[in-house]
C-alpha positions as CSV (number, residue, x, y, z in Angstrom):
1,X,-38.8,-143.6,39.1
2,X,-35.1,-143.5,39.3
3,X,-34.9,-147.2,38.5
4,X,-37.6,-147.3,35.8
5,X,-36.1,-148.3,32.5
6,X,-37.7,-147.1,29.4
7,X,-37.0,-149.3,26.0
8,X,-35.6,-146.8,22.8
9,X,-38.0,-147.3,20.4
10,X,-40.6,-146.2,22.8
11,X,-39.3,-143.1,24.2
12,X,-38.7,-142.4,20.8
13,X,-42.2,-142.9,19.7
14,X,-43.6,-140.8,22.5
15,X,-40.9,-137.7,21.3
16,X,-41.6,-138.1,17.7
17,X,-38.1,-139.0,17.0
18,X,-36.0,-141.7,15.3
19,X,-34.1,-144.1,17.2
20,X,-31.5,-142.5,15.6
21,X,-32.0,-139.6,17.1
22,X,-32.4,-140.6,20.6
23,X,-28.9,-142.2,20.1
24,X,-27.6,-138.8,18.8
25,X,-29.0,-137.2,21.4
26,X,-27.3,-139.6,24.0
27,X,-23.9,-138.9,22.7
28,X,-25.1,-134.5,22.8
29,X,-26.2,-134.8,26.3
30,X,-22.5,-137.1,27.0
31,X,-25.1,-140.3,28.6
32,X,-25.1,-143.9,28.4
33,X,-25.7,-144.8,25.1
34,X,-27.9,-147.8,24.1
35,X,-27.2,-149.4,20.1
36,X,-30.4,-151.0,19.7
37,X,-33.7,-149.8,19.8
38,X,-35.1,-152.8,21.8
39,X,-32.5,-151.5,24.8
40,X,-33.5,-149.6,27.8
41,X,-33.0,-146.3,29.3
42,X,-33.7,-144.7,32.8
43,X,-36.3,-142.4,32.9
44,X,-34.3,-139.6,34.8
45,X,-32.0,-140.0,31.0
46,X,-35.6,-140.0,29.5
47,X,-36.5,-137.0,31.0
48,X,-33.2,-135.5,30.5
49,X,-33.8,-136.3,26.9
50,X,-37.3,-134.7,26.9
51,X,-36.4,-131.3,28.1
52,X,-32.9,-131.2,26.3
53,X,-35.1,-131.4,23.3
54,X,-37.7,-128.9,24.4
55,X,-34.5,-126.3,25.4
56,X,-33.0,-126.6,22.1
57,X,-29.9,-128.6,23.3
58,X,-30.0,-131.2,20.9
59,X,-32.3,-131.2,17.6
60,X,-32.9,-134.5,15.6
61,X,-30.9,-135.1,12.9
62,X,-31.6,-133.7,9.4
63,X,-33.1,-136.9,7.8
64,X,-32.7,-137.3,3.6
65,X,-36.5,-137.1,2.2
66,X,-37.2,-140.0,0.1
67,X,-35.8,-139.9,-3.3
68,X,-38.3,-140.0,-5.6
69,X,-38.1,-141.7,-8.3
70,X,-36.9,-140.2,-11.6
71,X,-39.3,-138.4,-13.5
72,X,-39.4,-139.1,-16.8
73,X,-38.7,-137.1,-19.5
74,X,-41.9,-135.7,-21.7
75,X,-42.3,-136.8,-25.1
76,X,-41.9,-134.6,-27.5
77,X,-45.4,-134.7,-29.8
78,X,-45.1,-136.5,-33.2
79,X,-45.7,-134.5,-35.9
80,X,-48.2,-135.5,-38.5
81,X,-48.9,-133.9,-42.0
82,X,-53.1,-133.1,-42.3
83,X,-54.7,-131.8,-45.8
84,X,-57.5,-129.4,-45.1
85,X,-59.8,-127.1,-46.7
86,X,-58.6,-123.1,-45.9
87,X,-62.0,-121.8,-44.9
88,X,-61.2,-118.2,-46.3
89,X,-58.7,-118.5,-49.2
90,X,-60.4,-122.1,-50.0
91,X,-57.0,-123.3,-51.4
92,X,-56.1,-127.5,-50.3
93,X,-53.5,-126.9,-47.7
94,X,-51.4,-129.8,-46.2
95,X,-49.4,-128.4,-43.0
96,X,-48.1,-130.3,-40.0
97,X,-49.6,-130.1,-36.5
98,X,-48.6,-132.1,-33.5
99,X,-50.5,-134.6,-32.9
100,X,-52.7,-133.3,-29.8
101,X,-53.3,-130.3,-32.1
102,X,-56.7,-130.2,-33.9
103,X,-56.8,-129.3,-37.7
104,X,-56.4,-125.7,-38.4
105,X,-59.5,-124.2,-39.8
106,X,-57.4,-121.9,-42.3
107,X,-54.0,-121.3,-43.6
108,X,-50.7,-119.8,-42.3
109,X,-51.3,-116.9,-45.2
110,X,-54.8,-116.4,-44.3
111,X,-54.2,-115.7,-40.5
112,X,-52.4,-112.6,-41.5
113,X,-55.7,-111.1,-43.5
114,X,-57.0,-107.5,-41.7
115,X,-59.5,-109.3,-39.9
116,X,-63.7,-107.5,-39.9
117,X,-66.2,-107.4,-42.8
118,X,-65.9,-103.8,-43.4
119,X,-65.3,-103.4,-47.3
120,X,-61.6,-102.1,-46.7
121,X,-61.0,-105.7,-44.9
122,X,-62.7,-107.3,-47.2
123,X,-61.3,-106.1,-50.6
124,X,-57.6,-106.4,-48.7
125,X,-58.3,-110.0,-48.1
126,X,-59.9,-110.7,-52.2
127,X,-56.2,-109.1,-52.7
128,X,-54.4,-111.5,-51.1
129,X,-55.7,-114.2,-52.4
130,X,-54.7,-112.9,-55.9
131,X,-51.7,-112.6,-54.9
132,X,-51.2,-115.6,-53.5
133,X,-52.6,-117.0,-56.9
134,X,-50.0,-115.4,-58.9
135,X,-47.2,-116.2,-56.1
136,X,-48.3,-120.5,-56.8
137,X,-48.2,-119.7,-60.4
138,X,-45.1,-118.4,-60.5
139,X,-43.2,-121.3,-58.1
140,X,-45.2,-123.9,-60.3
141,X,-43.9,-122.3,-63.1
142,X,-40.5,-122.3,-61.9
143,X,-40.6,-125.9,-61.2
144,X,-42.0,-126.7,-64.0
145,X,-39.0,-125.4,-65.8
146,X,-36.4,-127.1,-64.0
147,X,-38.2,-130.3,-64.2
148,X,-38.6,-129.7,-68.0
149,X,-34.8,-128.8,-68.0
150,X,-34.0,-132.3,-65.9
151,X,-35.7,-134.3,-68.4
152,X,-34.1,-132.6,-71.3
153,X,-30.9,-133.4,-69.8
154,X,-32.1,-137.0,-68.9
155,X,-33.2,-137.2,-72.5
156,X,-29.7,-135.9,-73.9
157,X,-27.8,-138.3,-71.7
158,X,-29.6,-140.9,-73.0
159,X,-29.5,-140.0,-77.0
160,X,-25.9,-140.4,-76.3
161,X,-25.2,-143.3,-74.8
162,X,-28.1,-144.7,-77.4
163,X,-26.5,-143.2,-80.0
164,X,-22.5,-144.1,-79.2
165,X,-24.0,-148.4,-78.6
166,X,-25.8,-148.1,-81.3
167,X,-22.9,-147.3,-83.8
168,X,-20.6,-149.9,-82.2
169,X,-23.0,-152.4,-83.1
170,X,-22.9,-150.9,-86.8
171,X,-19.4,-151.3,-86.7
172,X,-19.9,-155.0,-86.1
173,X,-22.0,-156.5,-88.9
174,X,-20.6,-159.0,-91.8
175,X,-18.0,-157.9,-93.5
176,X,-19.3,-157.7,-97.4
177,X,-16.1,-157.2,-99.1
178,X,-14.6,-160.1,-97.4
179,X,-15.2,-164.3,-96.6
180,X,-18.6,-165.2,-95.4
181,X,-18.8,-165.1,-91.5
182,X,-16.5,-162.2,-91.4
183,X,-17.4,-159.6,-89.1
184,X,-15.6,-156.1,-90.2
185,X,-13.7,-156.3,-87.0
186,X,-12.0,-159.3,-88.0
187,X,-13.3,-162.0,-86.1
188,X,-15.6,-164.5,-86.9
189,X,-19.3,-163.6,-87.5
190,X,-21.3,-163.1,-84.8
191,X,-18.4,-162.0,-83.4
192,X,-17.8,-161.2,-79.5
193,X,-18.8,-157.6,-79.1
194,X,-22.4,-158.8,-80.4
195,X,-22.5,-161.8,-78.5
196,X,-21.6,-160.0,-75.1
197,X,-24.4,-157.7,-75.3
198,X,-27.3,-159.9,-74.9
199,X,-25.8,-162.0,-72.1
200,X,-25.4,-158.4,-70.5
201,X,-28.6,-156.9,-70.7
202,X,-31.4,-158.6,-73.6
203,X,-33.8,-155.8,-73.3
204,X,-31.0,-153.2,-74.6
205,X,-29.5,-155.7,-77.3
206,X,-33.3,-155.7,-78.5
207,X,-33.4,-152.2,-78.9
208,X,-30.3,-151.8,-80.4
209,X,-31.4,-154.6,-83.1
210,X,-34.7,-152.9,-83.8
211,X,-32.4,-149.4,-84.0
212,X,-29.9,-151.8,-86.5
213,X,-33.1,-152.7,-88.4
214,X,-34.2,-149.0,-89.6
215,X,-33.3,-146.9,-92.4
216,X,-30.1,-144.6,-91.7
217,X,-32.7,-141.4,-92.1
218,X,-35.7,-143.0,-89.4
219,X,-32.6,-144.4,-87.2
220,X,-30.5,-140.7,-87.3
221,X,-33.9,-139.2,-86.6
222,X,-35.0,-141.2,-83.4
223,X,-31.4,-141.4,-82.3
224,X,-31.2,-137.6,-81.8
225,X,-34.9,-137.9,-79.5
226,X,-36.9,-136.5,-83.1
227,X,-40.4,-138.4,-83.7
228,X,-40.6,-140.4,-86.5
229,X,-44.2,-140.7,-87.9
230,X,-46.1,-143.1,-90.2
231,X,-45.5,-140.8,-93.4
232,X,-41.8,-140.4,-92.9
233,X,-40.8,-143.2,-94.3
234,X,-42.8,-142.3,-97.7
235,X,-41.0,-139.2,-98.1
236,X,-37.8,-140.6,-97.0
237,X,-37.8,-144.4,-98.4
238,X,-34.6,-144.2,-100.5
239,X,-35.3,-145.0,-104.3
240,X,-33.3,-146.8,-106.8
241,X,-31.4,-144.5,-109.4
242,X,-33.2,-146.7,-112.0
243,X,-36.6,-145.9,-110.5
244,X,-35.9,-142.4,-110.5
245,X,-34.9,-142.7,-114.2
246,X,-38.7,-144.6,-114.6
247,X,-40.4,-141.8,-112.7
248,X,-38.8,-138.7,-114.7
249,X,-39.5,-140.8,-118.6
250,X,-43.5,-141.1,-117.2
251,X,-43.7,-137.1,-115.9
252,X,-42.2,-136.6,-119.8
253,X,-44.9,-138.7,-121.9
254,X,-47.7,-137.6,-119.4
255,X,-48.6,-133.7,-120.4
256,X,-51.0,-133.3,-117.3
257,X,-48.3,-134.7,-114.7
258,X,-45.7,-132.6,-117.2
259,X,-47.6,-129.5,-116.4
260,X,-48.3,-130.0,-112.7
């Protein structure tokens, strides 16, 4: 037996060791060490293996358990906006869930009713729907106010700048007093300021001709944001001096017209 040789992998196998470990415990026990697991061994250096083992004078070496491989990190759920029917207050809600989540069956302010059909719970919940009511009312009413107060001031902004274009393009018209194809700046007729504005923008140089193209009362009117309707311009159609003069001679000869 002393002349038996024993290969490395296979005492290693019967020990339930590495080959690693049967070299580590070679170098422990100060034997013969073999660097490949296909070498041999003696059996009385087996069997000084076997029982240095079993007495605790060598142990196999700690091996590193297999790293696993990374786990990956969990997804946060998307969130998605759902409309639904509150099945107490009956208002439309739109909330967000997470995805996985099913629909709520009612509203955040309805989870917080006294919950039982007794007539205390029941009148607490009809009161907190009415006040809920009146809460909407008054945020719709708020917003309603500062949207009303944004327009306003959209409106404003734009009477102004309406307004200030508009009157430089009064400022440029022909120049009566002087040559024809005179503008009052100066220049020749049409003269730069109103040929710039069309090549700029045509829609605005159309509305500021059909602003040019009013009476001074209609254009004054719509130029501060009034309404001009279709009897305004009866009432305020300016009249000649001499038809005035006409008008005044007729209320005199007429007695009936005189007296009304």
């Amino acid at each position: 037996m002393k002349n038996e040789r024993r290969r490395v992998f296979e005492v290693a196998n019967q020990l339930g060791v590495s080959i690693g470990d049967i070299q580590h415990a070679l170098k422990v026990l100060d034997l013969p060490q073999r660097q490949q697991g296909i070498g041999t061994i003696s059996a009385q250096h087996v069997e000084v293996i076997r029982r240095g083992l079993a007495n605790g004078l060598w142990r196999p070496r700690s091996r590193p358990a297999a790293s696993a491989p990374p786990t990956p990190p969990k997804r946060q759920p998307l969130m998605r906006w759902v409309s639904f029917t509150c099945g107490c207050c009956k208002d439309l809600t739109r909330v967000q869930v997470p995805e996985d989540d099913p629909i709520p069956a009612i509203c955040a302010d309805c989870r917080e009713h006294e919950v039982g059909d007794s007539d205390e719970a029941v009148i607490r919940r009809l009161q907190d729907h009415v006040d809920k009511v009146h809460n909407q009312n008054a945020a719709f009413r708020a917003k309603r106010d500062e949207m009303q107060a944004q327009r306003d001031n959209a409106f404003g902004t734009r009477n102004t700048w309406r307004r200030t274009l508009v009157e430089l393009i009064l400022n440029h018209v022909p120049n009566g007093e002087a040559d024809h194809g005179t503008c009052l700046c100066g220049e020749s007729y049409p003269c730069l300021t109103r040929q710039i504005l069309p090549s700029l923008n045509r829609g605005i140089a159309a509305e500021v001709n059909r602003f040019e193209s009013m009476n001074s009362r209609q254009r004054d009117a719509e130029l501060s944001g009034d309404r001009w309707s279709g009897i305004d311009p009866i009432w305020y159609e300016p009249m000649d001096e001499d038809d005035l003069d006409d008008d005044l001679n007729e209320d005199e000869d007429d007695p009936d017209a005189a007296a009304s």
